[in-house]
C-alpha positions in Angstrom: 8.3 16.3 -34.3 8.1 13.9 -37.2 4.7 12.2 -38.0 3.5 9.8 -35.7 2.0 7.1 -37.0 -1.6 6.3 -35.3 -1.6 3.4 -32.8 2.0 2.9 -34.0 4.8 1.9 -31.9 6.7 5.3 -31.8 3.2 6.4 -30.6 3.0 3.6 -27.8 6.9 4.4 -26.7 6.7 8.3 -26.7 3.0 7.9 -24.5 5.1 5.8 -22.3 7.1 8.8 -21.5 10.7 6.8 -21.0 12.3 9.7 -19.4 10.2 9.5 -16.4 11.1 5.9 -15.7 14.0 7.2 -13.3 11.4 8.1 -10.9 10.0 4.8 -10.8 13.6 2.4 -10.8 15.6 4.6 -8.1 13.8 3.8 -5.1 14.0 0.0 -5.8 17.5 0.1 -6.8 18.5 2.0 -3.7 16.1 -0.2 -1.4 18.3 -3.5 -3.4 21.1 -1.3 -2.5 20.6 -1.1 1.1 19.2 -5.1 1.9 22.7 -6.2 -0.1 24.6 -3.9 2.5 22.5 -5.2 5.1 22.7 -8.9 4.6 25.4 -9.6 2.3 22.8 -11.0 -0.2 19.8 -10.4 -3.1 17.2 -12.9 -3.5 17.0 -11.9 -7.3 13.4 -12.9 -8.3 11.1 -10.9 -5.6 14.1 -7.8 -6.5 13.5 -8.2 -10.0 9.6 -8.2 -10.2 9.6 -5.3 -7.7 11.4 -3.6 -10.5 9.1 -4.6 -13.1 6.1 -3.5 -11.2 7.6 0.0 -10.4 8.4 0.4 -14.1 5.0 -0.7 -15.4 2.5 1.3 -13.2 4.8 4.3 -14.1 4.2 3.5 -18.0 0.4 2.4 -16.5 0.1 5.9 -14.6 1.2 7.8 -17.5 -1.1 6.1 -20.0 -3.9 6.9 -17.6 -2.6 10.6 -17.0 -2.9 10.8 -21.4 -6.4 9.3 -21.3 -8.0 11.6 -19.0 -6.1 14.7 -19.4 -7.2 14.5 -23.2 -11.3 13.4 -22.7 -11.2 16.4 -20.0 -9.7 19.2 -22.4 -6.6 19.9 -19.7 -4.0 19.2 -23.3 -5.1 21.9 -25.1 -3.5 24.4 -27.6 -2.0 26.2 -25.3 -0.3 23.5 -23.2 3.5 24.2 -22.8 4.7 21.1 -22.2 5.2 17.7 -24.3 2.8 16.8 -26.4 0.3 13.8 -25.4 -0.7 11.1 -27.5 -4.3 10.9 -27.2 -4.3 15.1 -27.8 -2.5 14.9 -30.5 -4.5 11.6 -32.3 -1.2 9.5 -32.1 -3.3 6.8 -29.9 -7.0 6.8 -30.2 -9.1 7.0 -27.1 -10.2 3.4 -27.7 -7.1 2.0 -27.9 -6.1 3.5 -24.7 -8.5 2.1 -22.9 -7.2 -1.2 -23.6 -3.7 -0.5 -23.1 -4.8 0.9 -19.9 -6.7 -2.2 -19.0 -3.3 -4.3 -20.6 -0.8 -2.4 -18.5 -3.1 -2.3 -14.9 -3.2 -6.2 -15.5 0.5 -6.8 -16.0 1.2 -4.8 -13.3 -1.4 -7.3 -11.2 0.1 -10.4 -12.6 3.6 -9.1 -12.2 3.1 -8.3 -8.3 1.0 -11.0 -7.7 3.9 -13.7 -7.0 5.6 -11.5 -4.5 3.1 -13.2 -2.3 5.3 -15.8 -1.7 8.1 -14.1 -0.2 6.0 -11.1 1.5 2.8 -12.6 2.3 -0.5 -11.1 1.8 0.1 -7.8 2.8 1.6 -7.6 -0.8 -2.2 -7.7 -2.3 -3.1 -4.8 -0.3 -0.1 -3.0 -1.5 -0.5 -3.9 -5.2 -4.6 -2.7 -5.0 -3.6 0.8 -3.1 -1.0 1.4 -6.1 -3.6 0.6 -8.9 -6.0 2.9 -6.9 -4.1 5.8 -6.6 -2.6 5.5 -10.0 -6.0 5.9 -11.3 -6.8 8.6 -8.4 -3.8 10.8 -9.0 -4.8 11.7 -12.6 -8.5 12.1 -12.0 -8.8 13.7 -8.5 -5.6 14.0 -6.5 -3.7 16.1 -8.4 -6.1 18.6 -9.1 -6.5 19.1 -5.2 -3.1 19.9 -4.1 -2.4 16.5 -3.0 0.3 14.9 -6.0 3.0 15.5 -4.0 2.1 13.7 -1.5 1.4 11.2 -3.6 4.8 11.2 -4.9 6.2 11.1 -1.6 4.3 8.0 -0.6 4.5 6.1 -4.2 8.1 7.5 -5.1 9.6 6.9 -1.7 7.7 5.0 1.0 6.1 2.4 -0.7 8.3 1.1 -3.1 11.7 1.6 -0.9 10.6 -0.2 1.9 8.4 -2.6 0.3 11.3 -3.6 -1.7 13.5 -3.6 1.3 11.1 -6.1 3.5 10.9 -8.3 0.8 14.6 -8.8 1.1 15.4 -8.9 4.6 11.7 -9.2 6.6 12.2 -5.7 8.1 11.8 -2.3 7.9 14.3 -0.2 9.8 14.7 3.6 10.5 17.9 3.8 8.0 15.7 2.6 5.2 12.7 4.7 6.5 14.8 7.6 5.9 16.3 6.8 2.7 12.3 6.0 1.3 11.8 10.0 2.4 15.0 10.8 1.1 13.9 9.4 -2.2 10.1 10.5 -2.3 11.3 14.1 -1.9 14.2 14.2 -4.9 11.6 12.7 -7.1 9.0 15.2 -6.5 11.5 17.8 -8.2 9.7 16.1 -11.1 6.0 17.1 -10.5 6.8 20.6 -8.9 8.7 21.6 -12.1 6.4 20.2 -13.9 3.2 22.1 -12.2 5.4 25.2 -12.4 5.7 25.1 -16.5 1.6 24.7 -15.9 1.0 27.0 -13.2 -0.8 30.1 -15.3 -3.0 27.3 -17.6 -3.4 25.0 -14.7 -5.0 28.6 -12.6 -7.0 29.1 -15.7 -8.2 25.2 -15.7 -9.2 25.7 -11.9 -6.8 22.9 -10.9 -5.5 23.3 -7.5 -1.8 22.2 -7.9 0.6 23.0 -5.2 2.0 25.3 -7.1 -0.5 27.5 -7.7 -1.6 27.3 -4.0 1.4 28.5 -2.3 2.8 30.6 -6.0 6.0 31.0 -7.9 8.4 32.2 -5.4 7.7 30.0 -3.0 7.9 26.8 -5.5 11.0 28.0 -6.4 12.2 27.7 -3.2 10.7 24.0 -2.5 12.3 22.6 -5.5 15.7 23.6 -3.7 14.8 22.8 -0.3 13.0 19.0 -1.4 16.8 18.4 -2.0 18.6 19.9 0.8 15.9 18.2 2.9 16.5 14.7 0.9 20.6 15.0 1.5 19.9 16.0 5.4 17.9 12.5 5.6 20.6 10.6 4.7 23.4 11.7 6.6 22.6 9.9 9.6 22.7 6.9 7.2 25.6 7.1 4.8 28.2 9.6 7.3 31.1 10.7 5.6 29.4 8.6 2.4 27.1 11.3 2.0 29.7 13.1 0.2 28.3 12.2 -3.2 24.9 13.6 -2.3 26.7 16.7 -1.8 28.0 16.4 -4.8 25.2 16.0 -6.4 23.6 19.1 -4.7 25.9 21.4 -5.8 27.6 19.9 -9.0 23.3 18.6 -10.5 20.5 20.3 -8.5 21.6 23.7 -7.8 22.6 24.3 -11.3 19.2 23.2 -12.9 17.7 25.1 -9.7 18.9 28.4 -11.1 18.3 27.9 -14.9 14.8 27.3 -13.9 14.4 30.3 -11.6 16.3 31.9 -15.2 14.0 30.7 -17.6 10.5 30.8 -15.5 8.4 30.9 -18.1 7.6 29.2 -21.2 8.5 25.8 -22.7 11.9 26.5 -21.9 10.9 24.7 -18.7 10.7 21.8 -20.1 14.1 21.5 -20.9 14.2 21.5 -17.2 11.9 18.9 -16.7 14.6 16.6 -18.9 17.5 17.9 -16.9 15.4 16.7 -13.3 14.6 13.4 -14.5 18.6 13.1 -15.3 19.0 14.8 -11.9 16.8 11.8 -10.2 18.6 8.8 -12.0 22.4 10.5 -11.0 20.9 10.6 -7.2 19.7 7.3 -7.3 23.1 6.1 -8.6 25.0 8.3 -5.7 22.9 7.1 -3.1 23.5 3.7 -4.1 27.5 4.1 -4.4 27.2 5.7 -1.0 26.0 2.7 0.8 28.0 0.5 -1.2 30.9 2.5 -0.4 30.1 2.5 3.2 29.6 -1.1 3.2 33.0 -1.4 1.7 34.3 0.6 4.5 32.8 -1.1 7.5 34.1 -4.5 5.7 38.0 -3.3 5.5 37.5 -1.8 9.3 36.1 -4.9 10.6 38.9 -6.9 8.5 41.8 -5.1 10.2 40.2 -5.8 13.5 40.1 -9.2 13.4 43.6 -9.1 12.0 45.2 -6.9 14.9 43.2 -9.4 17.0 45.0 -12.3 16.1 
């Protein structure tokens, strides 16, 4: 990579890590997706803060992820995948710290007006994000328990926090869809604990990965997928076509180059092509239920037509 300048804004933007915004803007989109199906309308402000605040406790989680991984010696020179910006002296540990502190409070002040349209729960919501952003890094992760992080941060939370906002409820359709969600986006982190699995043994963190071993992982990356497309067929029907698209034509493929390249820093070529993988679901999943919405619309058209 070309030099970095120290505190610089290349520095800030690559310890952002941009590509793994995907994971943080599907679930909202496809939670906007589903209230406009389900009511015929967006309030736009609550939607777009809820998209803000998914965007910048990702960039908030990451810059805390940098911080700690550096001051505890896990980014060292035999790390295999991208290089971190407090490791490599692009951002100094002090200035971290107050980018940390910067990003944790514009992710505060960005959540904070959803009050009005969700009521308080909103605060308690907001404070269990900040918390587990900060225990992912530190302690979750290193006990087996990211994933289900990931499930609950990645799919849960902001899907059918994002949906109530919109329409007051939170039904079974969009209950499934949050799973549905949680579990394509964890592709992310098992790949990503698979490229780390032999350092990550030698580090003593526990990792799913290394607690159930490389077969087996191999095996979840495909099956979080086929798991996520069985979740929403009860949702989208025939819709779910371009899931199954997406299976075959997107996962399967990047499923197999990974079992292919299983070693190295190859894999994180594969990390890249999962985050791709998670932005082209989210955008299937949302033309599915547009799709079926346009459906149900021309079927309940005719009715009323043959009824007159």
């Amino acid at each position: 990579m070309a030099e970095v300048g120290t505190n610089s804004i290349k520095a800030w933007i690559l310890a952002a890590r941009p590509k793994t915004l995907s994971g943080a803007a599907v679930p909202v989109i496809v939670a906007l997706t589903k209230a406009w199906a389900d009511t015929d309308s967006i309030v736009w402000i609550p939607a777009v803060l809820c998209l803000l605040f998914a965007l910048v406790m990702q960039i908030d989680a990451n810059f805390v992820n940098d911080y700690f991984d550096c001051i505890k010696g896990v980014d060292g020179k035999d790390r295999l995948g991208p290089e971190r910006a407090c490791a490599q002296g692009w951002v100094t540990l002090p200035a971290m710290r107050w980018m940390i502190a910067a990003t944790t409070l514009l992710a505060a002040a960005t959540g904070l007006p959803l009050i009005h349209w969700g009521g308080m729960e909103m605060i308690y919501i907001g404070i269990a994000c900040i918390i587990f952003c900060f225990l992912y890094t530190t302690l979750l992760s290193r006990i087996g328990m990211g994933d289900l992080l990931v499930l609950v941060f990645f799919g849960i939370v902001p899907v059918c926090a994002t949906y109530n906002l919109q329409t007051r409820c939170v039904t079974t359709d969009i209950v499934l869809l949050s799973l549905s969600c949680g579990l394509v986006t964890d592709c992310l982190l098992v790949v990503n604990n698979y490229r780390d699995r032999d350092t990550d043994r030698k580090a003593g963190k526990r990792t799913l990965v290394t607690l159930i071993g490389e077969k087996a992982t191999e095996k979840l990356y495909l099956g979080l997928a086929v798991v996520a497309l069985l979740l929403t067929l009860p949702v989208l029907q025939w819709a779910a076509f371009l899931i199954i698209v997406w299976l075959f034509v997107a996962h399967i493929p990047t499923w197999r180059y990974m079992k292919m390249v299983n070693h190295g820093r190859e894999l994180n070529e594969i990390l890249a092509m999962t985050a791709k993988n998670i932005a082209v679901f989210g955008i299937f999943l949302a033309c599915s239920i547009f799709l079926l919405r346009a459906y149900n619309a021309i079927v309940s058209l005719t009715e009323q037509l043959n009824n007159l």
